[in-house]
C-alpha positions in Angstrom: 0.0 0.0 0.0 3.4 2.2 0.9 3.4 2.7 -3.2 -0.5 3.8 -3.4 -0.2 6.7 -0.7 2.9 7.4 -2.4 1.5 8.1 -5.6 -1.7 10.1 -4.2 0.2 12.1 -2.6 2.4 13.4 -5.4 -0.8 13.9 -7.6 -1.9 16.2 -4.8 1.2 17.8 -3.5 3.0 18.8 -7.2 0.2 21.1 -8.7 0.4 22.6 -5.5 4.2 23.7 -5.4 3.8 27.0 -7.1 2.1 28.1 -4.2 5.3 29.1 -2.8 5.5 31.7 -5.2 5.3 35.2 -3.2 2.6 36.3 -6.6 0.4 33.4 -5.2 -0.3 35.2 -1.9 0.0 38.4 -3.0 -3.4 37.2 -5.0 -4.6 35.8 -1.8 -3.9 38.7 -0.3 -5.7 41.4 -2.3 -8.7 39.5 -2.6 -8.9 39.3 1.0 -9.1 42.7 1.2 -11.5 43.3 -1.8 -13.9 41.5 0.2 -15.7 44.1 2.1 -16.1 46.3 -0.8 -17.6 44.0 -3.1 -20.6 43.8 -0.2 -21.5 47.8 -0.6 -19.1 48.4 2.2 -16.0 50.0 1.0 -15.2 51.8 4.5 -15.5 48.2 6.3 -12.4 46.0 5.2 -13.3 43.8 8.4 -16.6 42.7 6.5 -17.5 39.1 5.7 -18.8 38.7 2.2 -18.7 36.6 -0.8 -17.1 36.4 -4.3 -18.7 35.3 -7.3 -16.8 32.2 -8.8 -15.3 32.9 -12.2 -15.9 29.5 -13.9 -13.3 30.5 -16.4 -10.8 30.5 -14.1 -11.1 26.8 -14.5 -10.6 26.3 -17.7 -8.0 24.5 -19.1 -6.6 23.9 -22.8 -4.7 20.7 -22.8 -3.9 18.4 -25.9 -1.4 15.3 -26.4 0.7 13.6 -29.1 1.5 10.1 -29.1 5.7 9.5 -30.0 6.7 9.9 -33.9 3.0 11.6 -34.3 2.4 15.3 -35.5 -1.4 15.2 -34.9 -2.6 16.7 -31.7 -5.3 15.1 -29.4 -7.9 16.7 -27.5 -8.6 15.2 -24.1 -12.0 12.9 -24.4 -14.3 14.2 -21.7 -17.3 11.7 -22.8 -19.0 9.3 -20.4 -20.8 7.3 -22.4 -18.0 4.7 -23.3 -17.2 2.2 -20.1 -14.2 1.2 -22.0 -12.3 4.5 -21.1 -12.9 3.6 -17.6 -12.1 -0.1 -17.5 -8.9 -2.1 -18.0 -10.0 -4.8 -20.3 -11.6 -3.6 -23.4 -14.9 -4.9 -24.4 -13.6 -6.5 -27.7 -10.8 -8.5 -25.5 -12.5 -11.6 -23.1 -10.1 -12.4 -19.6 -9.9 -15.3 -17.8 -12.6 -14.7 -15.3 -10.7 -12.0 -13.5 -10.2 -8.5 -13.8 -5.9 -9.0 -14.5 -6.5 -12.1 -16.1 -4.9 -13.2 -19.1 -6.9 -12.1 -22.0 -7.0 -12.7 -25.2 -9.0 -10.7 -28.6 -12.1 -11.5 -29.5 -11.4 -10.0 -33.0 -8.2 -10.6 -34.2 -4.8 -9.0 -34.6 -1.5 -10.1 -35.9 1.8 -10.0 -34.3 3.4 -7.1 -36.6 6.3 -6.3 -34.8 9.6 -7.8 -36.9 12.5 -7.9 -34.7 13.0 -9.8 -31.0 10.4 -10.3 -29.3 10.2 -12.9 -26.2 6.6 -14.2 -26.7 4.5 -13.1 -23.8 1.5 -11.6 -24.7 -1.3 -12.7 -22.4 -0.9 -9.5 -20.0 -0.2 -7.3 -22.4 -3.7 -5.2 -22.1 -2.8 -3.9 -18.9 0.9 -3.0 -19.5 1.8 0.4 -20.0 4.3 0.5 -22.9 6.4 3.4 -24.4 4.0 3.2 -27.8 1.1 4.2 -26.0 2.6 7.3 -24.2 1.2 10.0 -24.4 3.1 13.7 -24.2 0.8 16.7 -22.9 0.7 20.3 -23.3 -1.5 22.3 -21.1 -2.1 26.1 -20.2 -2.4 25.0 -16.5 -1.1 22.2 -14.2 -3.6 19.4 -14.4 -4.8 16.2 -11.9 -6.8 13.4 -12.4 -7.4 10.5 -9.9 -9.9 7.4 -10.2 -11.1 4.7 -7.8 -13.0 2.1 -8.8 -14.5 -0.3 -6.1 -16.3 -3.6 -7.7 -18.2 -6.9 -5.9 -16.0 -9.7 -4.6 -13.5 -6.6 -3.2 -11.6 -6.2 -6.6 -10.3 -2.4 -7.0 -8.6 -0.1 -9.4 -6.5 3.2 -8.5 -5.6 5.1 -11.0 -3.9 8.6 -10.6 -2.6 11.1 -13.4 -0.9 14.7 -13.0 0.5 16.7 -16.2 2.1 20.5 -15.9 4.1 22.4 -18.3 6.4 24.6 -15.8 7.6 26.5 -18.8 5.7 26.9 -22.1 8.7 25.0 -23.8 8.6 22.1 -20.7 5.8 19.7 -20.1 6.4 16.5 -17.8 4.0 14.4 -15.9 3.2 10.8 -14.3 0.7 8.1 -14.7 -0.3 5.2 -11.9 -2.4 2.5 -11.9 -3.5 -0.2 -9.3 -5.4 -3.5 -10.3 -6.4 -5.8 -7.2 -9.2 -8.5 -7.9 -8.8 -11.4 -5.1 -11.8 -13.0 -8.0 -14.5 -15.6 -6.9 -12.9 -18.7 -7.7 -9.7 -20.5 -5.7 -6.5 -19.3 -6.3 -7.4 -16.5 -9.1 -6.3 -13.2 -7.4 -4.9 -10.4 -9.3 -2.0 -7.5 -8.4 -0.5 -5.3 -11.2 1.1 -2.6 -10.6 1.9 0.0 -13.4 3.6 3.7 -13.7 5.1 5.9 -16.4 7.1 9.1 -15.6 7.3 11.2 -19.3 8.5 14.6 -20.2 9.0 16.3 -23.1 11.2 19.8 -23.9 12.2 22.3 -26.4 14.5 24.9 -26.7 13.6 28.8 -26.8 14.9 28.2 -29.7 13.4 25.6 -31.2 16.4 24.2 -32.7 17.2 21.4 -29.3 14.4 18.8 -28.3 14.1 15.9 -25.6 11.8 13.3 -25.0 12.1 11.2 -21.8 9.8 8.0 -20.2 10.3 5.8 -17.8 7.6 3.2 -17.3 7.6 0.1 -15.1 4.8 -2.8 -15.1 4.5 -5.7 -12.1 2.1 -8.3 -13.3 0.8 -10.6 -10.4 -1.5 -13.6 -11.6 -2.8 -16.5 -9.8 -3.9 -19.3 -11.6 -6.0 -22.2 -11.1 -6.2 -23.7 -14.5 -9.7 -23.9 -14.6 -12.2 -25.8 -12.7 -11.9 -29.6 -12.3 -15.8 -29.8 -14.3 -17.8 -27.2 -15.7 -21.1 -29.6 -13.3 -20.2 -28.3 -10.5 -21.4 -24.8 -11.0 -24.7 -25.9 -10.8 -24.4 -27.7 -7.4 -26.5 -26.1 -4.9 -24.1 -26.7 -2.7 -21.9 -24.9 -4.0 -22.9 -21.5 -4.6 -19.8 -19.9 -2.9 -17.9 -20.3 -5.5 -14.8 -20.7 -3.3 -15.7 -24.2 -2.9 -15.8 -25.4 -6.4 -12.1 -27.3 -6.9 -9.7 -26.3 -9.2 -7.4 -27.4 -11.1 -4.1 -25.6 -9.4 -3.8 -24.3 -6.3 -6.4 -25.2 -4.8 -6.5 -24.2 -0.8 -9.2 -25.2 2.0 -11.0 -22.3 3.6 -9.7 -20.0 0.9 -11.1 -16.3 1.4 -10.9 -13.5 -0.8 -8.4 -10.7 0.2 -7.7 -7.7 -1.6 -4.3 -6.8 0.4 -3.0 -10.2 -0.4 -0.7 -10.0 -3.7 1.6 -13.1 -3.4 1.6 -15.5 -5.9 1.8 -19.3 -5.0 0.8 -20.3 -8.0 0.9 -18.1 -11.3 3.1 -16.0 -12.7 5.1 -12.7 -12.0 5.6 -10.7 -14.7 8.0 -7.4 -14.1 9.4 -4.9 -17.2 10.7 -1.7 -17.3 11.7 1.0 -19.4 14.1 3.8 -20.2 13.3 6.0 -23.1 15.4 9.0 -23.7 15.4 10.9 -27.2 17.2 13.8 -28.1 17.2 15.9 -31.4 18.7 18.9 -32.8 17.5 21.4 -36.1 19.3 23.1 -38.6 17.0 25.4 -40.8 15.5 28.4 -40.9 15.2 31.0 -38.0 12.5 33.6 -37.4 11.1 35.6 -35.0 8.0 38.1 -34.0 7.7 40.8 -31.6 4.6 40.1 -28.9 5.5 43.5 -27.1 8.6 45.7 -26.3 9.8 43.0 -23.9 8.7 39.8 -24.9 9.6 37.9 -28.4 8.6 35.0 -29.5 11.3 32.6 -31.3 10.7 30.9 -34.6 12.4 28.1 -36.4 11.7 26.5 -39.7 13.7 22.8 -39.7 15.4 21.6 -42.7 17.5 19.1 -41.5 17.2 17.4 -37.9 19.6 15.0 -36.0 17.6 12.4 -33.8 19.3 9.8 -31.5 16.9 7.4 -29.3 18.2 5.2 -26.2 16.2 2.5 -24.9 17.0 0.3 -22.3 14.3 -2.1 -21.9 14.2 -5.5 -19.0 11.6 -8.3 -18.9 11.3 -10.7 -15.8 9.2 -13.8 -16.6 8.1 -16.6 -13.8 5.8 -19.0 -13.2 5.9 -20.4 -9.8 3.7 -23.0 -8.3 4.9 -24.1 -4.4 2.2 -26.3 -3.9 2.1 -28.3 -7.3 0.2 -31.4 -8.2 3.0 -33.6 -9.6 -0.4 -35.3 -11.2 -1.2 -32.4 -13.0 2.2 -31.5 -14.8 2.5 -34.8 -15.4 -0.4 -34.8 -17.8 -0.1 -30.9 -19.0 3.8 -30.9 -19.4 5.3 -34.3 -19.3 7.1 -32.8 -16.1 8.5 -35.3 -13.5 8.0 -34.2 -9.9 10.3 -35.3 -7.0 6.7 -35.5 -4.8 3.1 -36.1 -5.2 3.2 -32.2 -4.1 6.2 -30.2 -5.0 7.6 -26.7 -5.9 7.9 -26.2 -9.6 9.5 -22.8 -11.1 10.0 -21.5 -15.1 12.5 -18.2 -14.9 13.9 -16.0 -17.6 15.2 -12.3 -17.7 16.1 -10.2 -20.7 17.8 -7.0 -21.1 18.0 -5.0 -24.5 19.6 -2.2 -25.1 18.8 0.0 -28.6 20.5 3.1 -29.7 19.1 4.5 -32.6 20.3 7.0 -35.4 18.3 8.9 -37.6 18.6 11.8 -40.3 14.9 13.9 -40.9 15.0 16.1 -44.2 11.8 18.6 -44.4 11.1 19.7 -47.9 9.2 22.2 -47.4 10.0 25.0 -45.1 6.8 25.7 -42.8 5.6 22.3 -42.9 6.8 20.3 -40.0 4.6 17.6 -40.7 6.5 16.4 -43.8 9.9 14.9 -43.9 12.1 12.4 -45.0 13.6 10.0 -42.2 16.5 7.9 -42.8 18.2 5.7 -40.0 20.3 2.5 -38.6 19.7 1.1 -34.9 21.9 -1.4 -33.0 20.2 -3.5 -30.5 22.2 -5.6 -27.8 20.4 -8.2 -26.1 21.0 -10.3 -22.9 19.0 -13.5 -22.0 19.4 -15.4 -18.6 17.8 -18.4 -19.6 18.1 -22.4 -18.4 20.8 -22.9 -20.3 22.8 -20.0 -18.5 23.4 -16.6 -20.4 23.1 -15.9 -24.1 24.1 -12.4 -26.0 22.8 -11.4 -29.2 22.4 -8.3 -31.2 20.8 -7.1 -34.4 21.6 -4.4 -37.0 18.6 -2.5 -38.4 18.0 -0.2 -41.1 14.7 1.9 -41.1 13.6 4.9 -43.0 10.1 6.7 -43.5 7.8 9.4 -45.7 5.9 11.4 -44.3 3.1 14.2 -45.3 0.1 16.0 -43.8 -0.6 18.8 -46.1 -0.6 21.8 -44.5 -4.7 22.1 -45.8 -4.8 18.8 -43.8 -6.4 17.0 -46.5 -3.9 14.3 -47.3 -2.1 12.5 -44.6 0.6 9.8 -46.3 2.9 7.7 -44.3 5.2 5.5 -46.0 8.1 3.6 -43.6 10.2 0.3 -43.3 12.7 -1.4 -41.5 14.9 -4.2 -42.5 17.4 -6.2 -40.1 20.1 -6.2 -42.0 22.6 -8.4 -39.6 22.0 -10.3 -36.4 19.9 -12.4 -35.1 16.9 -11.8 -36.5 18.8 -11.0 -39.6 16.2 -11.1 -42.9 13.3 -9.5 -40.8 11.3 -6.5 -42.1 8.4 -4.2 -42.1 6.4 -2.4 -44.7 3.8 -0.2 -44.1 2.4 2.2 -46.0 -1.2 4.4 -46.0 -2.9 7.0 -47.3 -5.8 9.4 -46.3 -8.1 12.3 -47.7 -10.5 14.4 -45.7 -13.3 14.9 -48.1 -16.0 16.9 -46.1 -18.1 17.2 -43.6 -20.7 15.3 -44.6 -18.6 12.4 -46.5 -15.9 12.9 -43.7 -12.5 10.7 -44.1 -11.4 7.8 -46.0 -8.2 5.5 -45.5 -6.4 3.0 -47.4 -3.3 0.7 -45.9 -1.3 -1.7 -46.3 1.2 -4.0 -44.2 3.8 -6.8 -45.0 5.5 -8.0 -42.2 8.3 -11.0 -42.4 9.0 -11.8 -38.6 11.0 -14.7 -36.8 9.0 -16.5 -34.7 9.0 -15.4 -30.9 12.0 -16.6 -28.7 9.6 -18.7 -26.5 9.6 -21.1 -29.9 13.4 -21.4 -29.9 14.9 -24.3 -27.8 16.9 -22.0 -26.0 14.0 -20.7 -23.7 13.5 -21.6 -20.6 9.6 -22.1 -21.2 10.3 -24.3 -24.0 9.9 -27.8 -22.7 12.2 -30.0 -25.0 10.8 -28.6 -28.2 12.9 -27.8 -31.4 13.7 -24.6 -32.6 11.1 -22.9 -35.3 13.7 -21.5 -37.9 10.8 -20.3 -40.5 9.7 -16.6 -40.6 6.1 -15.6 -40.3 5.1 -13.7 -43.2 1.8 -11.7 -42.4 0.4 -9.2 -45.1 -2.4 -7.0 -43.9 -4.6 -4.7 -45.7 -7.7 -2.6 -45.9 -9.6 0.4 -45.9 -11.8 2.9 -43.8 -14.1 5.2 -43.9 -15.3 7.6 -41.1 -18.4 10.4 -41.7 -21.5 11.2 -39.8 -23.4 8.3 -41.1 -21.7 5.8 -40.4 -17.8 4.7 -39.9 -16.9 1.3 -41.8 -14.1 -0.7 -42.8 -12.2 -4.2 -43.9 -9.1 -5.5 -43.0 -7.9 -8.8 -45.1 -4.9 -10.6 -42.8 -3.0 -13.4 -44.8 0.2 -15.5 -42.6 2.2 -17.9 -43.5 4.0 -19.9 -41.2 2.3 -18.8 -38.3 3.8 -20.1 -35.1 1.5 -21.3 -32.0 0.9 -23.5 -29.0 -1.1 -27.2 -29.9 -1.2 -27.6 -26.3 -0.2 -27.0 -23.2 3.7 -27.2 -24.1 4.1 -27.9 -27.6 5.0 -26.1 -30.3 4.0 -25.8 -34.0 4.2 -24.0 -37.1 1.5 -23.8 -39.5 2.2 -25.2 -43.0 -0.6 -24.0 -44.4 -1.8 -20.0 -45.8 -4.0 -18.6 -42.8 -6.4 -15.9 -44.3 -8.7 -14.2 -42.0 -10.9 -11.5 -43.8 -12.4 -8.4 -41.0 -15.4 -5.9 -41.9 -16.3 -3.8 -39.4 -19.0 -0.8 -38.7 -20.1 1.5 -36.2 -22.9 4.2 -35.8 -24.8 6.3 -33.4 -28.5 6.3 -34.1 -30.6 9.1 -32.8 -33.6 7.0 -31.4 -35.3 10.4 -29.9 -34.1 13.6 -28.4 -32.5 12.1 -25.5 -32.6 8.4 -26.2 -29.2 7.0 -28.3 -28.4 3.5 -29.6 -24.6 2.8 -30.2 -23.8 0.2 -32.3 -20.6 -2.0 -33.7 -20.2 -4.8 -35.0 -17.6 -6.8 -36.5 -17.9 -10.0 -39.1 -14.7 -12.0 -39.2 -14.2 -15.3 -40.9 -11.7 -18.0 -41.4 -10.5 -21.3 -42.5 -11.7 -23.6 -39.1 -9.3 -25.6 -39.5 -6.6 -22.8 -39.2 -5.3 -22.4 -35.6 -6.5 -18.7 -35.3 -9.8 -18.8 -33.7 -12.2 -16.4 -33.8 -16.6 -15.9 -33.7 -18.1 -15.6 -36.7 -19.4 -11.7 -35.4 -18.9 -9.6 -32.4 -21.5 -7.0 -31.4 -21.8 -4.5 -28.5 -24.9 -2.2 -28.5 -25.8 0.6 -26.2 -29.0 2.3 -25.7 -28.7 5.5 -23.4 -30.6 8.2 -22.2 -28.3 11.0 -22.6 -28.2 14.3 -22.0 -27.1 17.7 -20.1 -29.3 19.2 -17.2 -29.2 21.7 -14.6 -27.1 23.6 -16.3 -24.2 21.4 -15.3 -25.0 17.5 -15.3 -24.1 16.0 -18.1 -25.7 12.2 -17.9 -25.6 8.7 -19.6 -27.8 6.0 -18.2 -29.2 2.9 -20.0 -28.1 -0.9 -21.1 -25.0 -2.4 -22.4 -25.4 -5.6 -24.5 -22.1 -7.7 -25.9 -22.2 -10.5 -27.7 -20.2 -13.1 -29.9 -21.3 -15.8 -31.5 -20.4 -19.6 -30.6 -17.1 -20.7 -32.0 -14.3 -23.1 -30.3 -12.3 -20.6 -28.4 -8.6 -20.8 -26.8 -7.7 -22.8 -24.3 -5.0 -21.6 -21.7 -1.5 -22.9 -21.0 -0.8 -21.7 -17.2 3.0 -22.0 -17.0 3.9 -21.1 -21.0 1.2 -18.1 -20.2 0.0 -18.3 -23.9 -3.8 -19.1 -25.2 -3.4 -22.2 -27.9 -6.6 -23.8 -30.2 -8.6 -26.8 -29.4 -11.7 -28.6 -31.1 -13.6 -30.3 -28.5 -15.0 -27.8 -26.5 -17.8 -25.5 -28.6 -18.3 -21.7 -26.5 -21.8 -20.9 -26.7 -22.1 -17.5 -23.9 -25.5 -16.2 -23.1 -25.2 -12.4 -24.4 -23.3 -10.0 -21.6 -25.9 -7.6 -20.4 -25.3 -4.3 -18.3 -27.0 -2.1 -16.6 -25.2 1.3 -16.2 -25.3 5.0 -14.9 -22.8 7.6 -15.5 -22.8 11.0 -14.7 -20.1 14.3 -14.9 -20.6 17.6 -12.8 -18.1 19.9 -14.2 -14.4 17.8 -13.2 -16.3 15.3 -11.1 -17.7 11.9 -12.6 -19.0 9.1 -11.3 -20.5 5.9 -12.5 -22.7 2.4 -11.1 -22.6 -0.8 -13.2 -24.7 -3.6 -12.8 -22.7 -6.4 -14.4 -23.6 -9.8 -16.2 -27.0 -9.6 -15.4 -27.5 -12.3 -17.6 -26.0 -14.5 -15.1 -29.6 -14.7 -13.3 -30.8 -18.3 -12.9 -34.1 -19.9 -10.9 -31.8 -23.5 -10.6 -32.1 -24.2 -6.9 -33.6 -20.4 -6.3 -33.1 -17.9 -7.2 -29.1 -16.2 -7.6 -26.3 -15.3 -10.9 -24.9 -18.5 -11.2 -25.5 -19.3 -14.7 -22.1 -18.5 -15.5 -20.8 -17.6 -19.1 -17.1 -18.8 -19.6 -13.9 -17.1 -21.2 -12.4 -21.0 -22.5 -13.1 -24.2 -21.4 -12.9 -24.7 -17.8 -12.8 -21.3 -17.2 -16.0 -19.5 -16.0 -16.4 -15.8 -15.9 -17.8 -13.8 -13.1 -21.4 -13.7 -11.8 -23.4 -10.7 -11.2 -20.9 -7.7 -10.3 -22.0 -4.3 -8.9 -19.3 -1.2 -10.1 -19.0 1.8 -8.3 -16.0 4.7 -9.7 -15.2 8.0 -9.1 -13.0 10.2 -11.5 -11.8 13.8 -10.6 -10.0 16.3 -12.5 -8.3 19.0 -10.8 -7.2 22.1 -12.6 -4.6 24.3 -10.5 
């Protein structure tokens, strides 16, 4: 908890540390002594009264950019969308658990070329470098979030951005996930912050970027329950008495302060990003008054260098294991009818990159040429005892938003030219055009990606149990197109892989021999049912060879209908039902100790559709929110209760009814 009150108060104390500054109370000060005038009592400076609150004075202009972007963001103050509030998206299904392992219910290749260890299961709740966002605001800006759920699962979450100078911007974010769950040995503990800043010059010729970001991922995992029949035992409606598969523990009680893992896996990354660039071009400037100036610069030519230095702790640990069970699962010998058993590998990479921008045209920053090489040097600490390797990369890119922001092009690559993933690549290429308001935007794109498999398919890795090496390189092409306006935004994706690596069961390994080709279309629309009454809708038709050992449903659909609207001047409400909903298919199963979903054909998914009940509501920085989860769940089998459980794979049941409560509040200082 030491880390928790640590964070909260930092979110509270730094928008408060200009208030040493003697101009603060000075402020204070004066208005203090405006008081008594402003009641029709100038002569009485000892009178009580009140002043009107400016809501201005609150106001706040704040925007992002995501790294390598030149588009800037608006914060999102909607309600509407539970998703922006949650940490597992509605198109992803966990294990059960808030922290789970979860996988996506509509697909997505692996399109990163390069190293890559293999552990994805987690990967939703990580915060990673890619998804950082840098700020600029007008004033220092706060945001925490509490979220307090049935079954004593909760979720912290604190955020604070500034900008010191109007050239300096730096921040933090926090999150806490803790979900003891309803089922033995399934409690959940991540952990996750991110420190970013970015600066330029006066200038404008010198700019820095710097992140550091840190994930803990604390699973524990009962590998399902020993038989789905149980559920339905009126005996055992406590759901802490249905027996599981791992870990299974007498008297076993929830507790939300408890984040040791006996049996699961312990997942810990972090990451040091530090970028650094300098402009030669064109310099300008204009006058603002007789004192003030503002600085100009045109680039022409920019020199970029990125460090990373990355590390990546991966165990699974199980004191208390069934030698029974890893007998059948993993073809693992146990000293003991109940043993320890522990998997254990750490990486460290280290990437320096170099890189050359060109700008063609002289007041457009948003298009250059980039040209660049990085070096990569990578550590592993595996079973086998310590291996180095390193890779040599070439990358370059196009880029163009016309300055009428019509067309946005990006073209880019990289290709490993030496190493150990040597013959890897990327291609990716797209282009857009703003048409108008009522058409809005369209989108073409297009990715080839030529990949080695992940290490956890090379014999070297620790969680490869005995398996050989798979030499061939995945091959995925991607492409489609979009199209966003006021009627309605829609879009395909076509995904074609050869060679595609994967789990056939609990331990071994496989490569695909056959062309996998999965083919997306997607839509989504608001429909205007009546002046306060609003029906979102998306849906998303994927299909596939059922053979292949990609599995997917047939169509994913989540539908909203909400009474919306602003009242009182100042309450801005959504209240209504939340329906999901995926049609049956054979769905992943879950390997515990390899922490990686793999297909199977004997067990058919067939969910009941996920219905909410919710009610969210903003009063100028404040909002709130109360969920009424999985109602859906409700069954009149030996009276009345929510025990008619859907489930996320086979064996694994997902959560009965569950009540949400949240808070989120935004300070502006």
């Amino acid at each position: 908890m030491k880390y928790i009150f640590t964070f909260l108060i930092l979110c509270f104390v730094l928008p408060f540390s200009y208030a040493q500054q003697k101009s603060i109370f000075d402020d204070v000060s004066n208005r203090a002594k405006s008081i008594g005038a402003k009641t029709g009592n100038p002569g009485n400076k000892d009178t009580i009264g009140f002043v009107h609150r400016d809501d201005r004075k609150d106001s706040i202009s704040i925007t992002y950019k995501f790294l390598d972007s030149v588009r800037s963001i608006p914060m999102d103050s909607s309600i509407n969308d539970f998703d922006k509030y949650f940490s597992v998206p509605s198109s992803y299904q966990a294990l059960g658990n808030n922290g789970a392992a979860a996988y996506p219910l509509i697909f997505k290749p692996n399109l990163k070329p390069g190293w890559d260890a293999g552990f994805h299961a987690f990967d939703v709740y990580r915060f990673t470098l890619e998804e950082t966002k840098f700020y600029k605001t007008n004033r220092p800006y706060s945001q925490l979030s509490y979220q307090l759920a049935s079954g004593k699962e909760q979720m912290i979450k604190a955020f604070h951005t500034q900008n010191p100078r109007p050239n300096w911007n730096f921040g933090f974010d926090y999150r806490l996930i803790s979900a003891p769950g309803f089922f033995v040995t399934q409690n959940t503990n991540h952990k996750s912050y991110r420190i970013f800043s970015n600066y330029q010059g006066k200038r404008k010729r010198y700019a820095a970027y710097f992140v550091m970001l840190g994930n803990t991922i604390k699973n524990s995992e009962n590998g399902g329950i020993k038989a789905d029949s149980l559920l339905y035992d009126k005996n055992r409606k406590k759901r802490f008495s249905i027996p599981v598969n791992l870990g299974g523990a007498n008297l076993y009680e929830p507790n939300p302060f408890n984040a040791s893992v006996n049996t699961g896996n312990i997942y810990k990354d972090f990451t040091l990003f530090i970028r650094q660039s300098y402009d030669i071009g064109k310099k300008d400037s204009v006058a603002i008054n007789d004192s003030t100036t503002e600085f100009l610069f045109y680039p022409k030519l920019r020199l970029q260098h990125s460090f990373t230095y990355s590390t990546y702790n991966y165990l699974y640990q199980d004191n208390t294991a069934d030698s029974t069970i890893y007998e059948k699962w993993y073809d693992s010998t146990l000293r003991r009818a109940t043993d320890s058993f522990q998997v254990h590998e750490k990486w460290t990479v280290i990437s320096n990159d170099f890189s050359l921008l060109q700008f063609p045209e002289t007041k457009n920053a948003a298009q250059f040429l980039l040209a660049g090489a990085r070096i990569e040097n990578i550590k592993g600490e595996l079973k086998g005892g310590t291996t180095n390797l390193y890779n040599l990369v070439l990358h370059g890119e196009y880029r163009n938003k016309t300055r009428n922001k019509l067309w946005d092009v990006v073209v880019k690559g990289e290709y490993y030219l030496n190493g150990f993933n040597h013959g890897d690549y990327s291609a990716y290429a797209t282009i857009g055009r703003y048409i108008n308001k009522k058409f809005g935007a369209v989108r073409l794109f297009f990715n080839n990606v030529n990949r080695s498999p992940s290490f956890i398919y090379n014999n070297a890795s620790s969680f490869n149990f005995g398996n050989a090496s798979l030499t061939k390189k995945e091959n995925v092409i991607s492409f489609g197109a979009e199209a966003n306006n006021p009627l309605i935004n829609l879009g395909f994706k076509n995904h074609t892989i050869t060679n595609l690596a994967y789990f056939s069961d609990y331990y071994h390994t496989a490569q695909n021999s056959k062309v996998v080709n999965l083919i997306q279309v997607y839509a989504s629309k608001k429909i205007k049912i009546t002046k306060r009454l609003n029906w979102y809708t998306e849906a998303v038709v994927q299909q596939t060879d059922g053979s292949a050992p990609v599995k997917v449903p047939l169509v994913f659909t989540r539908n909203r209908i909400a009474f919306e609207g602003v009242f009182y001047k100042n309450l801005n409400l959504s209240t209504g039902l939340e329906l999901r909903y995926y049609t049956p298919y054979k769905a992943y199963n879950y390997s515990p100790v390899m922490g990686q979903f793999m297909p199977q054909d004997t067990f058919k998914l067939k969910n009941l559709p996920d219905i909410s009940a919710f009610f969210h509501f903003r009063i100028k920085a404040f909002t709130a929110y109360v969920r009424t989860e999985n109602l859906n769940t409700v069954s009149l089998l030996n009276g009345f209760g929510f025990t008619n459980n859907n489930f996320a794979a086979p064996h694994y049941p997902t959560q009965g009814l569950i009540i949400r409560f949240g808070i989120q509040w935004g300070f502006v200082n």
